[in-house]
C-alpha positions in Angstrom: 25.2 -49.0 63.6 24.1 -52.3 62.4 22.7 -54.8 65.3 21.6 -57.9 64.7 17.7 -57.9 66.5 16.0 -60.8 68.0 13.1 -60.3 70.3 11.9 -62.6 73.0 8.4 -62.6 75.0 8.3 -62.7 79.0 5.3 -64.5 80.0 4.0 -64.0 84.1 1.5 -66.5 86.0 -1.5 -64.5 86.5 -2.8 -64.5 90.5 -5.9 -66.6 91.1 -8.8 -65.0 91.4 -10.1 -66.7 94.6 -7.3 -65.8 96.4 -7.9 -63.7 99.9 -5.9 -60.8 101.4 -5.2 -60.5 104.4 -4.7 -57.2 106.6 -3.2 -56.6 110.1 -5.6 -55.1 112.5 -6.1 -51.5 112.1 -4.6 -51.2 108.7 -6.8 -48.8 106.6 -7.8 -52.2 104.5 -9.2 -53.8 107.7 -11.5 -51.0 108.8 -15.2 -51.3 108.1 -16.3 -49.0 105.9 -18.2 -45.6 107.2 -22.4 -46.0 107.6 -24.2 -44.9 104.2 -26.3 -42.4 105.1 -28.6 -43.5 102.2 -29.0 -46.7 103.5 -32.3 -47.9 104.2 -31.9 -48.2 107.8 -32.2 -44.2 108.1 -35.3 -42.0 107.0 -35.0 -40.9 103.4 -35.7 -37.1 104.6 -33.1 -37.0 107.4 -30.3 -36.9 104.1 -32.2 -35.4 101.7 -34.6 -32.6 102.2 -37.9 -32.9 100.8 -38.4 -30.9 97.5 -41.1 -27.9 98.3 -44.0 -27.7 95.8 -45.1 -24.7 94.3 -48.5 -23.0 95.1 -50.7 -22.1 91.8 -50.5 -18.4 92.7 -46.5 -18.4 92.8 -45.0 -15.7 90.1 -42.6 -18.9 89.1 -43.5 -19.8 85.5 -42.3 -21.9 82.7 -41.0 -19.4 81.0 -38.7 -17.8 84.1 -37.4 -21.6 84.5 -36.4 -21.7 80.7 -35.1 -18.7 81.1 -32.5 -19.9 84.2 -32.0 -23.0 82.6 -30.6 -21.3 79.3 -28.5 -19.0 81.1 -27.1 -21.6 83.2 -26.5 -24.1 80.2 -25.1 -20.7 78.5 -22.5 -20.3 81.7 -21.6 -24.3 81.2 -21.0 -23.8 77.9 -18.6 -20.6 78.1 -16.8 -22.4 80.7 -16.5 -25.3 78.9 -15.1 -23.6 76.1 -12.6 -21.7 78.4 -10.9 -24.7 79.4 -11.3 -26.5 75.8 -9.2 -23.2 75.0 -6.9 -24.1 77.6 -6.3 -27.3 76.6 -5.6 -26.3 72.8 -3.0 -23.5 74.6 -1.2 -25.9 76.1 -1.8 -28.5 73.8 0.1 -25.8 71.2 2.9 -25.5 74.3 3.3 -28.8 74.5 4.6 -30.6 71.1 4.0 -27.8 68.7 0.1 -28.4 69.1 0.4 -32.3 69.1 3.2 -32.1 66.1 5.9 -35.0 66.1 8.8 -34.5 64.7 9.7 -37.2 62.4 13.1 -39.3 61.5 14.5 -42.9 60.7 17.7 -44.4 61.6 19.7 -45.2 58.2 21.4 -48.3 59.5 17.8 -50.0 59.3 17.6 -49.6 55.0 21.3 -51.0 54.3 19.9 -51.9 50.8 18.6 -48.0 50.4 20.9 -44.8 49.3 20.7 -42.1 51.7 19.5 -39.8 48.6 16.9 -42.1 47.7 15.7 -42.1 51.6 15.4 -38.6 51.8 14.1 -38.2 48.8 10.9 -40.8 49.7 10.5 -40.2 53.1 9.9 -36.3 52.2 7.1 -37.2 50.7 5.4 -38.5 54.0 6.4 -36.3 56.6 9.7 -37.8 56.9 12.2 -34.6 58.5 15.1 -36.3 59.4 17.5 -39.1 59.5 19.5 -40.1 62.6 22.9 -41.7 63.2 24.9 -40.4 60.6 28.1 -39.7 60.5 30.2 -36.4 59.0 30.8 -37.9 55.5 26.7 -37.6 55.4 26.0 -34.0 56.5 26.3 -32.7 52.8 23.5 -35.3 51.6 21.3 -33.8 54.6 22.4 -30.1 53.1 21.2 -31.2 49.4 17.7 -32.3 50.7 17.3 -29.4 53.5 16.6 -32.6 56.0 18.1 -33.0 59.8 20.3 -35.1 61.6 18.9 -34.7 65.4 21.2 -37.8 66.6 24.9 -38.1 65.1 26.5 -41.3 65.3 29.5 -42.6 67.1 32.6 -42.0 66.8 35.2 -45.3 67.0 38.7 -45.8 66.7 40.6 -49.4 66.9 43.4 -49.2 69.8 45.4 -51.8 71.6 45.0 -51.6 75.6 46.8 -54.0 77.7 47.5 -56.2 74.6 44.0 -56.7 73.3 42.8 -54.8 70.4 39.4 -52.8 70.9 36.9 -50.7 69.3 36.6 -47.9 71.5 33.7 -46.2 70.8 31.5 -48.4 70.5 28.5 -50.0 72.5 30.9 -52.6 74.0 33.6 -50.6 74.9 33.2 -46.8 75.9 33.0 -44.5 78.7 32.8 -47.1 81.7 36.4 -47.9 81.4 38.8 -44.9 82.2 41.6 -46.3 80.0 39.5 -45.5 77.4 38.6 -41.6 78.5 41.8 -40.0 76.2 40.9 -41.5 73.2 37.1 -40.7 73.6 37.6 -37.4 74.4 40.0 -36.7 70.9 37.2 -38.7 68.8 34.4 -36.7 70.6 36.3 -33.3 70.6 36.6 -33.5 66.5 33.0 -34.9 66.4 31.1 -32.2 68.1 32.6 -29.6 66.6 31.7 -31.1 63.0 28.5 -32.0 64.3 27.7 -28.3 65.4 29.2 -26.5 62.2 26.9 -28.6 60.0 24.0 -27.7 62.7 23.6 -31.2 64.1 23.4 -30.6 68.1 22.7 -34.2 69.2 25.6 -36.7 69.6 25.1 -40.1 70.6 27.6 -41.9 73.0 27.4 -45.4 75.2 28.5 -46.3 78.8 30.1 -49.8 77.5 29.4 -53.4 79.0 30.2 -54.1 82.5 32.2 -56.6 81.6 33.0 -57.7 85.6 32.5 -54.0 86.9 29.8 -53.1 89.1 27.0 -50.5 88.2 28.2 -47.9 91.0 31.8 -47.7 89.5 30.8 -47.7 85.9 28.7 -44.7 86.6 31.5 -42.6 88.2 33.9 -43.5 85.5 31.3 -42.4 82.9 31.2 -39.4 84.7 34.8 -38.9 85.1 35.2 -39.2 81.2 32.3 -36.9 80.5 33.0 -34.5 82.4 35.8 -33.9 80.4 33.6 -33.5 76.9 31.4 -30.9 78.7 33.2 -27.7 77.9 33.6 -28.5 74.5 29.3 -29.5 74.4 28.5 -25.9 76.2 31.2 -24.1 73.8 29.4 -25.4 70.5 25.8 -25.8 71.8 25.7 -29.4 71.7 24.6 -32.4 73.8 25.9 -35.5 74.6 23.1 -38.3 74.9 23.8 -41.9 76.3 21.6 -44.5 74.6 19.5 -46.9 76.6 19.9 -50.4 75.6 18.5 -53.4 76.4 20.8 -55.8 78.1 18.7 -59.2 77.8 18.1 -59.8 74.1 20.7 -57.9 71.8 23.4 -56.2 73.7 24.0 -58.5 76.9 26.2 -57.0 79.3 25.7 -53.4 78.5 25.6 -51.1 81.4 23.2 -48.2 80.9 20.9 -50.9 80.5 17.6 -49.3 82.8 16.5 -45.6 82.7 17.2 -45.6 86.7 20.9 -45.5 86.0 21.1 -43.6 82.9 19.1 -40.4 85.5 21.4 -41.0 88.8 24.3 -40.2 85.6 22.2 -37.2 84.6 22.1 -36.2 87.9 25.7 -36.6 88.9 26.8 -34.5 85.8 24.1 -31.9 86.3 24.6 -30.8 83.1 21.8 -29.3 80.0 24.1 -30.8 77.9 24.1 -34.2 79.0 21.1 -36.6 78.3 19.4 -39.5 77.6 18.6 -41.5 74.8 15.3 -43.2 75.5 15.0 -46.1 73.2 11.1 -47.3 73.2 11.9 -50.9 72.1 15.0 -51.3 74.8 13.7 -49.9 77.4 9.5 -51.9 76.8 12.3 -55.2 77.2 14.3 -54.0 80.2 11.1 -52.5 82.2 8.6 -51.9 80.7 5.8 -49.1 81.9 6.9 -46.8 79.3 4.4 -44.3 79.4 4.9 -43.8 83.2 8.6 -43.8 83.0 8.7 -40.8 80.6 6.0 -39.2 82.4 8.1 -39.4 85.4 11.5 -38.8 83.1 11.5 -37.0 80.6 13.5 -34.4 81.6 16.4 -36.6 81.1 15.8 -37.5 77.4 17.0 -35.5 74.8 15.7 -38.3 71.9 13.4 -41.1 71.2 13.5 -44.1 69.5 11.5 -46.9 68.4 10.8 -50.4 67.7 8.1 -53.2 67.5 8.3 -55.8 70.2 9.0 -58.1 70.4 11.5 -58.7 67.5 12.2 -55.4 66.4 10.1 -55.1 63.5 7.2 -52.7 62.3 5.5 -51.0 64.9 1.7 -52.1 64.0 -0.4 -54.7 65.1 1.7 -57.5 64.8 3.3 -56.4 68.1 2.6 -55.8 71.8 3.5 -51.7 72.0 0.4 -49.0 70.9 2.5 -46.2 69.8 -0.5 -43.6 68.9 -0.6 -43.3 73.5 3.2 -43.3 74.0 3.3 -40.3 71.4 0.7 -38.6 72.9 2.5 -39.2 76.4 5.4 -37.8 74.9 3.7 -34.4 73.9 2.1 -34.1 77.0 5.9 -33.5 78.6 6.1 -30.2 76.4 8.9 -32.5 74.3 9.8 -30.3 70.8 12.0 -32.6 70.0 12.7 -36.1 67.4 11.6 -39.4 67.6 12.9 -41.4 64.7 11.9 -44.8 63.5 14.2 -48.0 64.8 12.7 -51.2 63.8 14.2 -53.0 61.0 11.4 -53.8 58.7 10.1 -57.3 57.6 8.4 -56.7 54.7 9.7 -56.1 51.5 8.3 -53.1 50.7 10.5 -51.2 53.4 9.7 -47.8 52.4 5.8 -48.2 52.8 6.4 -49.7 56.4 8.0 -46.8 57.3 5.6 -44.5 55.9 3.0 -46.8 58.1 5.6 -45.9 61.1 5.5 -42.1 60.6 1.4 -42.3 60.0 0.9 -44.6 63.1 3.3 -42.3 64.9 1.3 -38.8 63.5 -1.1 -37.5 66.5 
């Protein structure tokens, strides 16, 4: 699924620092703030009691107070490691104790074999390659790797006198004239897909092209809908990409993770999902860490992608990856997040072996 990748930088005007807020009366910003009772304006011992000394002939003793002191630090300590156990639980819970699984979208090493990809990324934790299609599932067989996201499926028909692809990111599931040939290619797909043990599937909503976000998301349902019985039936899921509408794929509908969830939600469906591309979405709206904290439940996948530009995912960019993985184990996500920048450097391989290592938590 070649895309050609150019990546631009939004700059904002930072507010002054001298400028003044102002509150209407009452508001909880207007009110002064409660009396400290430390202040110096009231008696030291009317807040704090005064500390009682201790007469020569008390029985206290050093030794009693090293004695508390140790069994308190003791207490501290077990409780301490009670919830450091906790953690570690579900830690373990969430993510496979931390674990990412790994993967790399093919269409990024062109100038690579698929044989000679597995067989390097193996070596550095690579699991997995996404977007393949059914003429790859035997390569993926010979080196006991995964598929966790299948590509489209795409078939060149003639509506209304103009040829389109139909299938792909310009022209899917928006348009209900296109619905009867989706669901044939889809049908074929996910059943190929599921026999080879590949139960992720990507699909697109197509560009608006004209049509208004409300109507493309009830005609995406519409078509769907009708894929759904076949998704339950062979234990597979259906997962709408996120793209970015600004710098490479203008137009394109399920352009912000706010539409792609009212989808999920109008389907209400397991099988149904989101793709949450990391490099699309950091574009679009950024706060990625809060928007899978507050989503994830709608994304079956990951993606990533060094912005801006779409290159490595290192320091030559504005994204810090090690958090956003950590974010995404936090969810309890089991799941994939494969590698989606297209690398710069001629050494490809070794840029995604950085990838997967920056990526490793």
């Amino acid at each position: 699924m070649p895309r050609e990748e150019r990546g631009q930088r939004t700059c904002f005007k930072s507010e002054s620092k001298t400028s003044h807020q102002h509150f209407p009366a009452n508001s909880p910003a207007s009110r002064s703030p409660p009396p400290n009772p430390r202040s110096s304006s009231a008696p030291f011992s009317a807040t704090v009691p005064r500390m009682k000394t201790t007469p020569p002939s008390s029985p206290f003793s050093r030794r009693s107070f090293v004695s508390t002191c140790t069994a308190s630090v003791a207490a501290v300590a077990a409780t301490m490691n009670e919830r450091f156990t906790l953690a570690e639980e579900a830690a373990a819970k969430a993510g496979v104790a931390g674990k990412i699984n790994h993967s790399a979208c093919k269409w990024c090493y062109k100038d690579i074999s698929l044989d000679d990809l597995c067989t390097a990324g193996r070596d550095f934790g690579l699991e997995a390659i996404d977007l393949l299609d059914p003429a790859d599932f035997p390569t993926m067989k010979k080196h006991g790797m995964h598929c966790p996201m299948v590509s489209f499926p795409s078939a060149e028909v003639e509506i209304g006198g103009v040829k389109k692809k139909v299938g792909s990111i310009p022209h899917a599931f928006n348009r209900l004239e296109h619905h009867d040939t989706l669901v044939a290619l889809y049908e074929k797909l996910i059943a190929e897909s599921a026999a080879a043990g590949f139960t992720n599937v990507i699909c697109f909503s197509g560009n608006r092209d004209g049509m208004d976000d409300e109507q493309g998301l009830e005609n995406c349902a519409v078509g769907i809908e009708r894929l759904l019985p076949t998704c339950e039936k062979h234990g597979v899921t259906l997962t709408m990409e996120l793209l970015n509408s600004k710098v490479n794929h203008q137009d394109y509908m399920c352009d912000l993770s706010s539409w792609g969830a009212a989808l999920c939600d109008k389907l209400g469906s397991e099988h149904f999902k989101l793709l949450y591309d990391i490099y699309h979405m950091q574009i679009m709206e950024g706060d990625i860490i809060a928007t899978i904290q507050a989503r994830h439940q709608y994304f079956s996948h990951y993606h990533t992608g060094g912005v801006p530009g779409r290159a490595e995912i290192d320091e030559t960019q504005e994204l810090f990856y090690p958090a956003i993985m950590k974010a995404i184990v936090a969810t309890g996500y089991t799941g994939w997040v494969a590698q989606e920048f297209i690398p710069k450097r001629d050494d490809k391989i070794a840029s995604l072996k950085q990838a997967v290592g920056i990526c490793t938590i």
